[in-house]
Biopython code that builds the backbone (N, CA, C, O; Angstrom):
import numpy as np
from Bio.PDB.StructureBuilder import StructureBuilder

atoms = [
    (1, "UNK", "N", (109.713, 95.589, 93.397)),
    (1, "UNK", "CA", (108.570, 96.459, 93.567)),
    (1, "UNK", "C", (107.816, 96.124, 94.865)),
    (1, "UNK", "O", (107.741, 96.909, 95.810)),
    (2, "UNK", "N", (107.326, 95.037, 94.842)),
    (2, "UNK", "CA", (106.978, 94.565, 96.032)),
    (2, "UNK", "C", (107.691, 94.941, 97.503)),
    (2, "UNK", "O", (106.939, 95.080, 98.467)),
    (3, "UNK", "N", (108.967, 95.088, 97.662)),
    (3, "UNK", "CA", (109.512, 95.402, 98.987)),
    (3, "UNK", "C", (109.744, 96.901, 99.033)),
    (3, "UNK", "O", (109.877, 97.459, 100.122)),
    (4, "UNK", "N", (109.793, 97.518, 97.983)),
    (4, "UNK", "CA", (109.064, 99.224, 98.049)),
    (4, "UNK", "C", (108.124, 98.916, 98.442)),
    (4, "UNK", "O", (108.509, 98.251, 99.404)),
    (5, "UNK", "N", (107.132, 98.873, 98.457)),
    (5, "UNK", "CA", (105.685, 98.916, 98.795)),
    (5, "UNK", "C", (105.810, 98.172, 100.229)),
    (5, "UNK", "O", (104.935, 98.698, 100.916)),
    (6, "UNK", "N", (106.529, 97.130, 101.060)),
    (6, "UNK", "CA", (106.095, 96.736, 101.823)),
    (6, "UNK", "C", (107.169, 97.638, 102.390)),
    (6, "UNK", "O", (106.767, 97.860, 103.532)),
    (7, "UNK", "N", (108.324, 98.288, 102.224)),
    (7, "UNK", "CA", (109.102, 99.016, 103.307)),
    (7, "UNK", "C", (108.218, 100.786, 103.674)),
    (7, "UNK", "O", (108.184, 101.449, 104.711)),
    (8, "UNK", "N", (107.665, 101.019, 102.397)),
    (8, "UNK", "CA", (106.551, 102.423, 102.629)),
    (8, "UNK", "C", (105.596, 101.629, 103.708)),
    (8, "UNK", "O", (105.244, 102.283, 104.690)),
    (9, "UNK", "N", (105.266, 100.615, 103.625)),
    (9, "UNK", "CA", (103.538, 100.391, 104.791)),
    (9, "UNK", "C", (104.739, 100.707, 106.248)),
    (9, "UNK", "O", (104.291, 101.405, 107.158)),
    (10, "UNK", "N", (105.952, 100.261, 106.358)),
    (10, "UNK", "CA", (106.091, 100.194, 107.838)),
    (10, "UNK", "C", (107.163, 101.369, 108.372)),
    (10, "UNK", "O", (107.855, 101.342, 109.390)),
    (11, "UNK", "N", (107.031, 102.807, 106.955)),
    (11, "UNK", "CA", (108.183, 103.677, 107.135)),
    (11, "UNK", "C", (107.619, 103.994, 108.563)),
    (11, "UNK", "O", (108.310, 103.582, 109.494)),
    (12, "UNK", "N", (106.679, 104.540, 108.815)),
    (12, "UNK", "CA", (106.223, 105.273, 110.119)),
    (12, "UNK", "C", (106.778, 104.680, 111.369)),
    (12, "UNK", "O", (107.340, 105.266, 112.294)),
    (13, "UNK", "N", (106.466, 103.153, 111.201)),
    (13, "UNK", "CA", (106.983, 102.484, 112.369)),
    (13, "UNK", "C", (108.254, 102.156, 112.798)),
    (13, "UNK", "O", (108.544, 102.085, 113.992)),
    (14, "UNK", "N", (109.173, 101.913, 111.727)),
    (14, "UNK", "CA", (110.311, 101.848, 111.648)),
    (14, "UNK", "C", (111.177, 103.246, 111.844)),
    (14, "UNK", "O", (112.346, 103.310, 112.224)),
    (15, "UNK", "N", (110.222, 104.459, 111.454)),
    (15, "UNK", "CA", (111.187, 105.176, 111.890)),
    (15, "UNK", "C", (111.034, 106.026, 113.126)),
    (15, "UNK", "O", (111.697, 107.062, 113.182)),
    (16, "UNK", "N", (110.096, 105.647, 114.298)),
    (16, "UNK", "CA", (109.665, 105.420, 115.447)),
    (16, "UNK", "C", (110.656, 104.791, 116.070)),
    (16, "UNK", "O", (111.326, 105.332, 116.949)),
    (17, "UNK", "N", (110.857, 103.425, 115.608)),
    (17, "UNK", "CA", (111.351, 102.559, 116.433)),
    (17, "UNK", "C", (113.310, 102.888, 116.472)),
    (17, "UNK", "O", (114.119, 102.763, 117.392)),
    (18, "UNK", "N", (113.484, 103.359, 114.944)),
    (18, "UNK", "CA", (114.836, 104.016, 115.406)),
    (18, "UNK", "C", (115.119, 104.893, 116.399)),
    (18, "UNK", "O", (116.059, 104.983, 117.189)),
    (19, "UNK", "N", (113.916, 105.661, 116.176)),
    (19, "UNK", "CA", (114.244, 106.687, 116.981)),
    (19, "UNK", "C", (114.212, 106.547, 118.424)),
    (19, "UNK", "O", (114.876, 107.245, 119.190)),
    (20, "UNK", "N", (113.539, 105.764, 118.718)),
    (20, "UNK", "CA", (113.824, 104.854, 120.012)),
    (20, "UNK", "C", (114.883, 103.748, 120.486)),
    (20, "UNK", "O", (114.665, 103.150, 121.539)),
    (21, "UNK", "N", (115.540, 103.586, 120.049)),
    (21, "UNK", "CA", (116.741, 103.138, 120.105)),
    (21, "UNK", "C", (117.864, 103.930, 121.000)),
    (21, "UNK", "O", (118.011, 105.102, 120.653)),
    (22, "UNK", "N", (118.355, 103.667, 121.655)),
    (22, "UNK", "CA", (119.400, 104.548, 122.876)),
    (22, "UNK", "C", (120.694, 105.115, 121.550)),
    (22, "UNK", "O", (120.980, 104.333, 120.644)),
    (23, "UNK", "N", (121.312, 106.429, 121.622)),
    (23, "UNK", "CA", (121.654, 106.817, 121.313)),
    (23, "UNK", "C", (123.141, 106.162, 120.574)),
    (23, "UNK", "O", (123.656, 106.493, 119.506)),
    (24, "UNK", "N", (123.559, 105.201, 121.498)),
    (24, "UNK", "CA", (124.792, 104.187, 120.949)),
    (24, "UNK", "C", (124.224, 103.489, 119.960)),
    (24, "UNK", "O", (124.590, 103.593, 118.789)),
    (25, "UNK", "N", (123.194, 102.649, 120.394)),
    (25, "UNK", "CA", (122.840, 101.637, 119.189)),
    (25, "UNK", "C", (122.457, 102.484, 117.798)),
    (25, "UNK", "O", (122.968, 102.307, 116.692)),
    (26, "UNK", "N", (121.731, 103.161, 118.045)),
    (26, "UNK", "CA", (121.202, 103.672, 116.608)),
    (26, "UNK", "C", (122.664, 104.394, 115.990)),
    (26, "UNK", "O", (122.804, 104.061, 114.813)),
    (27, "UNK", "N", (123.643, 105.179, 116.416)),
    (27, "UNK", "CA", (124.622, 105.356, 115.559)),
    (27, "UNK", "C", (125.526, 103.993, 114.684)),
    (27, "UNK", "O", (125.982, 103.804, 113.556)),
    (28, "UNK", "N", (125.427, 103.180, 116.107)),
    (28, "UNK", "CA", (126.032, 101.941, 114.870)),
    (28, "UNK", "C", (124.956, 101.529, 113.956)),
    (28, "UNK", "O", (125.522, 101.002, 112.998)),
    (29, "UNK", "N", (123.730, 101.512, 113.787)),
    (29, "UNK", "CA", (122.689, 100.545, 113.179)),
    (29, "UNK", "C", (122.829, 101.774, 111.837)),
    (29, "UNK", "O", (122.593, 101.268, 110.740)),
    (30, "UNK", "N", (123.169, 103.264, 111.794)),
    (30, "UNK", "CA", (122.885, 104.050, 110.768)),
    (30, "UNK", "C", (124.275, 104.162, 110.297)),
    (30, "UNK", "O", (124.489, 104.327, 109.096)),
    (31, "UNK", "N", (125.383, 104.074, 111.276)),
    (31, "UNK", "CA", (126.817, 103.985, 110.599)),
    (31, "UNK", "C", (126.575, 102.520, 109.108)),
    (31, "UNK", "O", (126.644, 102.629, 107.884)),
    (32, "UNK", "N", (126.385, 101.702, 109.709)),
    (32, "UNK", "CA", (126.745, 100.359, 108.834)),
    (32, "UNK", "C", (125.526, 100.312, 108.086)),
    (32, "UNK", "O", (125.827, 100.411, 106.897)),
    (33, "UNK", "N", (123.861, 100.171, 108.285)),
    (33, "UNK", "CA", (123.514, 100.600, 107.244)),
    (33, "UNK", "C", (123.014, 101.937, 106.221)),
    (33, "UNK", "O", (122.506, 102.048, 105.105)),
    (34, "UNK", "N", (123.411, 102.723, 107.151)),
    (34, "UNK", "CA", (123.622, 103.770, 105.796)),
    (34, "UNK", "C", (124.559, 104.053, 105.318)),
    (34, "UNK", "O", (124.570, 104.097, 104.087)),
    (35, "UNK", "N", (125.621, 104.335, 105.971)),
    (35, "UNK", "CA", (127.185, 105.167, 105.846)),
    (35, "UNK", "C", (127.523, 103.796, 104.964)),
    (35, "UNK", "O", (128.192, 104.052, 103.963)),
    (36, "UNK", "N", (127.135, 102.154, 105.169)),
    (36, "UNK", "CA", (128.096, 101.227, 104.586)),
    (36, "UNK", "C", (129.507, 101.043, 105.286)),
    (36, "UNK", "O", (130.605, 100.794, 104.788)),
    (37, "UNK", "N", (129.108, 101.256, 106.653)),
    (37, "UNK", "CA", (130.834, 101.382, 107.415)),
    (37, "UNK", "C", (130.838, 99.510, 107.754)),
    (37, "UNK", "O", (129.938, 98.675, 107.842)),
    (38, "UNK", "N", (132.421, 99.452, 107.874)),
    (38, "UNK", "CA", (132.757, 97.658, 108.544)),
    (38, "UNK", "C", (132.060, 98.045, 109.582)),
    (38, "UNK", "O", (131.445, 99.110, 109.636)),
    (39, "UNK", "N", (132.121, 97.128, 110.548)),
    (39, "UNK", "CA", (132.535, 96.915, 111.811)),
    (39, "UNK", "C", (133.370, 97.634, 112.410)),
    (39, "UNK", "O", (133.094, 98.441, 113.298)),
    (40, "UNK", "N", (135.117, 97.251, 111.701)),
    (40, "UNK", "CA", (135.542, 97.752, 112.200)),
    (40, "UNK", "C", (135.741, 99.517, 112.294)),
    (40, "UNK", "O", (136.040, 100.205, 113.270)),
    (41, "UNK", "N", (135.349, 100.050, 110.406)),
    (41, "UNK", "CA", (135.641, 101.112, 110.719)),
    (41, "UNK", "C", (134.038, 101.830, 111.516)),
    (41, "UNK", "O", (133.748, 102.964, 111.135)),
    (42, "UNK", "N", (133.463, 101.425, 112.148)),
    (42, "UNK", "CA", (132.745, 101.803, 113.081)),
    (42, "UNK", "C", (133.147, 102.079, 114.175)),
    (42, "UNK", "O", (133.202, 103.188, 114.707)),
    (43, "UNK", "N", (133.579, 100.661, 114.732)),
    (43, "UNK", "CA", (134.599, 100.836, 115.811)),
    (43, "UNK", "C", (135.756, 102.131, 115.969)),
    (43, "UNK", "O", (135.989, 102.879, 116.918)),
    (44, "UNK", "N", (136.281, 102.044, 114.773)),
    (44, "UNK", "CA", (137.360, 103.142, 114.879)),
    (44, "UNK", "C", (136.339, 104.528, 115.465)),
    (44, "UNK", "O", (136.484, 105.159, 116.512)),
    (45, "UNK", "N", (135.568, 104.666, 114.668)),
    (45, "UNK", "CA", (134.860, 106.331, 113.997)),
    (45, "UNK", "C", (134.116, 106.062, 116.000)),
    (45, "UNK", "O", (133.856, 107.052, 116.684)),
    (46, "UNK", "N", (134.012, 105.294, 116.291)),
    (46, "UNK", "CA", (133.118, 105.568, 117.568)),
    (46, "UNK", "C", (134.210, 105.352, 118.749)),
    (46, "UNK", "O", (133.764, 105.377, 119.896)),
    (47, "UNK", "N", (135.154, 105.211, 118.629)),
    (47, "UNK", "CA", (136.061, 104.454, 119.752)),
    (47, "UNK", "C", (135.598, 103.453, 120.463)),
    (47, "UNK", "O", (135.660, 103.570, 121.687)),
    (48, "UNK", "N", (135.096, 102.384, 119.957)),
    (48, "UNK", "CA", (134.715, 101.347, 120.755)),
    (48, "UNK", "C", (135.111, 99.970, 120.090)),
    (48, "UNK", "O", (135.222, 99.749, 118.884)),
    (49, "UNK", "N", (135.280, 99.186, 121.031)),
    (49, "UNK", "CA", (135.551, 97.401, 120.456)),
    (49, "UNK", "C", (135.046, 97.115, 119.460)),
    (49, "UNK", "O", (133.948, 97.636, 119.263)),
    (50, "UNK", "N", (135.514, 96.316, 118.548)),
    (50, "UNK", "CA", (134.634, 95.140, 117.695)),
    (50, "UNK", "C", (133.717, 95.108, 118.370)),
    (50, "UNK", "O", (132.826, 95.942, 118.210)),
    (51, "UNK", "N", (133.629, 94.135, 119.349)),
    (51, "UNK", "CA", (132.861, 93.421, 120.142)),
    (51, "UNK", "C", (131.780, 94.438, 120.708)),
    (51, "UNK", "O", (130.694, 93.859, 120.743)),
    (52, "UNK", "N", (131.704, 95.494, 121.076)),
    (52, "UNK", "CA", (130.784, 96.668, 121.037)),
    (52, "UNK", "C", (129.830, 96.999, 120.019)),
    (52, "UNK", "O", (128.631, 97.276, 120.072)),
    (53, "UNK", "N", (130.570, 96.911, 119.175)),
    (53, "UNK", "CA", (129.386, 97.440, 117.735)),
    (53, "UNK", "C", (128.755, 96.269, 117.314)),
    (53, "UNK", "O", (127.618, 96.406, 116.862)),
    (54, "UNK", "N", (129.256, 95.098, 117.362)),
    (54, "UNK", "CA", (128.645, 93.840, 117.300)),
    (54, "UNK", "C", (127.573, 93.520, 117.906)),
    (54, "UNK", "O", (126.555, 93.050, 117.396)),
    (55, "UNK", "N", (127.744, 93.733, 118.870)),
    (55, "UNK", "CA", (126.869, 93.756, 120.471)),
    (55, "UNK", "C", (125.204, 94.630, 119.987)),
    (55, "UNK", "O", (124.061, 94.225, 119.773)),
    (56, "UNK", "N", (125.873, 95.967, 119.984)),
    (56, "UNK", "CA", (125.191, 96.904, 119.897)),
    (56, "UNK", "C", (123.805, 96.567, 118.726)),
    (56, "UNK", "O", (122.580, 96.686, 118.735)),
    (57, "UNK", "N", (124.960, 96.052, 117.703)),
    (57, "UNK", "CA", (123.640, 96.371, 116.242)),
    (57, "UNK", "C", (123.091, 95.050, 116.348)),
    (57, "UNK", "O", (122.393, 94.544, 115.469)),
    (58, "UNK", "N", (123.393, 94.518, 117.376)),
    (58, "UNK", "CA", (122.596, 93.225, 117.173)),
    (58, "UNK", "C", (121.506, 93.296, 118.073)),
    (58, "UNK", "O", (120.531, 92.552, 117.967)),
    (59, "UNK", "N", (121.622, 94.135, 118.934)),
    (59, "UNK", "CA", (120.353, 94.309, 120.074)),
    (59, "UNK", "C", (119.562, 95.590, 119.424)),
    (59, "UNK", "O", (118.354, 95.534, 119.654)),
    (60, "UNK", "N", (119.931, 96.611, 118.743)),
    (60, "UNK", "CA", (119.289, 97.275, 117.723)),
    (60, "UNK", "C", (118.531, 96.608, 116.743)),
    (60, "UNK", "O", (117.398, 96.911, 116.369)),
    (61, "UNK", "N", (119.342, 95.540, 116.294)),
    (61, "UNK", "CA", (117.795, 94.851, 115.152)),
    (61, "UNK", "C", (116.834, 94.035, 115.854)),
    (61, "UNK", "O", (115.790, 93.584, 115.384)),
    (62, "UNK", "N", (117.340, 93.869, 117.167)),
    (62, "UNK", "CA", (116.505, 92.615, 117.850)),
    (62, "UNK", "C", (115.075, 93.355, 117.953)),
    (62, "UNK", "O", (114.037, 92.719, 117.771)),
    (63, "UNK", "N", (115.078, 95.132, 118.341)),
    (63, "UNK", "CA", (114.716, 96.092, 118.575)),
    (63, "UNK", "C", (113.800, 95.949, 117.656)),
    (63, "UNK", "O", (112.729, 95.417, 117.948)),
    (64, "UNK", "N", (114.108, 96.476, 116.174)),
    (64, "UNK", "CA", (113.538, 97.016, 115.108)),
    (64, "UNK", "C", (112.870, 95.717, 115.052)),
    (64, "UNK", "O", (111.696, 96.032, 115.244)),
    (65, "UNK", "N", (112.915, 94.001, 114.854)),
    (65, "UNK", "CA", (112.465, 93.064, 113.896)),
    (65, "UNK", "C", (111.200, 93.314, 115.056)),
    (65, "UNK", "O", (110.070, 93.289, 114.567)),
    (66, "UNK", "N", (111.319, 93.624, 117.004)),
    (66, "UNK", "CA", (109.995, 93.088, 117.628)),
    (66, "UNK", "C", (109.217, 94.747, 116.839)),
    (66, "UNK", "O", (108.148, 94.534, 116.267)),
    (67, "UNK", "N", (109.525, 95.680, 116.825)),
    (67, "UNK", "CA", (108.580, 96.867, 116.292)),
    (67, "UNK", "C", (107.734, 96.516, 115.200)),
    (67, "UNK", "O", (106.582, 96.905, 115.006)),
    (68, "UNK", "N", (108.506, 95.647, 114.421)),
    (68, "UNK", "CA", (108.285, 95.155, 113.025)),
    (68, "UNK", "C", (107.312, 94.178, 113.245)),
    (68, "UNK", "O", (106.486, 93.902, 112.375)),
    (69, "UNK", "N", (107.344, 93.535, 114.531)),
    (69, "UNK", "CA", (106.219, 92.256, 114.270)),
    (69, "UNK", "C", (106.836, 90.909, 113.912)),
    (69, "UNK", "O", (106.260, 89.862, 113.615)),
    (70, "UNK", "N", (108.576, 91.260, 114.040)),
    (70, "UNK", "CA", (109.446, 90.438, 113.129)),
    (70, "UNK", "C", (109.343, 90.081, 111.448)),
    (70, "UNK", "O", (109.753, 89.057, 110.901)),
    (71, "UNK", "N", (108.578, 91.405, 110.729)),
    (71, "UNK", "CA", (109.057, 91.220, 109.273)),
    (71, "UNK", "C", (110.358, 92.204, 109.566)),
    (71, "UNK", "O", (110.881, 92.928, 110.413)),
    (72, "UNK", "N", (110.493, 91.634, 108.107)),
    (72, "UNK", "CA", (111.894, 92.432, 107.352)),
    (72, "UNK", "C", (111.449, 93.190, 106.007)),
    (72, "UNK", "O", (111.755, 92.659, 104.939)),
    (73, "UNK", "N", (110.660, 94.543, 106.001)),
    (73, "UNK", "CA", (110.447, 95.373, 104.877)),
    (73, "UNK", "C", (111.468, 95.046, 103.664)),
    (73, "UNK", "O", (111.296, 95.848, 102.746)),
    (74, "UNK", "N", (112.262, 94.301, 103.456)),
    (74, "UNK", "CA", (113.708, 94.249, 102.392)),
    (74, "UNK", "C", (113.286, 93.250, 101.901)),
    (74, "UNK", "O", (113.788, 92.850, 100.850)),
    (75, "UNK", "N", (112.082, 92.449, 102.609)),
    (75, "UNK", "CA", (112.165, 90.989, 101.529)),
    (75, "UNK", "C", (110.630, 91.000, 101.017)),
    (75, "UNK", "O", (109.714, 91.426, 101.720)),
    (76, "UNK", "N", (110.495, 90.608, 100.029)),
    (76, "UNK", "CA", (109.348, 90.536, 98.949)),
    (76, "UNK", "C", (108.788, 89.509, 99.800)),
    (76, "UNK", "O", (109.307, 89.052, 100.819)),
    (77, "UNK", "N", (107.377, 89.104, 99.143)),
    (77, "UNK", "CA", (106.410, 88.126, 99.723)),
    (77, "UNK", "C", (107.144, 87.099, 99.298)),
    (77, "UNK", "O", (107.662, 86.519, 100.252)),
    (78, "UNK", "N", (107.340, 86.749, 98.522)),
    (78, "UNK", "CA", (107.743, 85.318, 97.729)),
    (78, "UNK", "C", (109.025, 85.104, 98.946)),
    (78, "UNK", "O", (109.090, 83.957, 99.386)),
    (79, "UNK", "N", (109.853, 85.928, 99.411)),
    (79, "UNK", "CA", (110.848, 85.215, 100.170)),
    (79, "UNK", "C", (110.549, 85.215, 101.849)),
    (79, "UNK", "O", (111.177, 84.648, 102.743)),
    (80, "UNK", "N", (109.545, 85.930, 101.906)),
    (80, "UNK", "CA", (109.127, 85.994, 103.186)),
    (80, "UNK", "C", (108.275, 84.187, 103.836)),
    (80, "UNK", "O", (108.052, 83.732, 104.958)),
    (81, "UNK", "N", (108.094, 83.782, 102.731)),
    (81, "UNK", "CA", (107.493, 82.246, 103.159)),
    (81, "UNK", "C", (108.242, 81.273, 102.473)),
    (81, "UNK", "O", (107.586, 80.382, 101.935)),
    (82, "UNK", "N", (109.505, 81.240, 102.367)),
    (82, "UNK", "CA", (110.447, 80.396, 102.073)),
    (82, "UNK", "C", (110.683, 79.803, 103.467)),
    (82, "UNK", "O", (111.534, 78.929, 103.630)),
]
sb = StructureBuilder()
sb.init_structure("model")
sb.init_model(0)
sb.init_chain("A")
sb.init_seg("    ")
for serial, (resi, resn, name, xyz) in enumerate(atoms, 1):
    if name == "N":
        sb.init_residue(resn, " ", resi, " ")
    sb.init_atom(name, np.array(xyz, "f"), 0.0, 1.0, " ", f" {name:<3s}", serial, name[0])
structure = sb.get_structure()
């Protein structure tokens, strides 16, 4: 319940900050977490390297965590100060 409530406080911003994202990154960051695609079948579906989509969604979250302030809306309070 708690990370409903904390992913609604930062929908606005978060979905700002996707949308700011260059057009490569955000297809891999919505392929794998929405679609649930590997890696690789990312790679396939986009024609690009492993090492591309790797690349990519990792400079995409680097993206989203500074928009964020560096939370993560997915984790409850209790794990956020572990």
């Amino acid at each position: 319940m708690t990370a409903k409530v904390s992913a609604q406080g930062v929908k606005g911003t978060l979905a700002r900050a996707i949308a700011a994202l260059p057009a490569s990154q955000r297809d891999v960051l919505l392929l794998v977490a929405l679609a649930g695609l590997s890696y690789d079948e990312v790679a396939q579906a986009l024609d690009v390297p492993f090492g591309t989509v790797s690349s990519r969604l990792n400079r995409a979250r680097k993206k989203l965590r500074r928009a964020l302030n560096g939370t993560n809306p997915l984790l409850d309070e209790e794990e956020t100060h572990r």
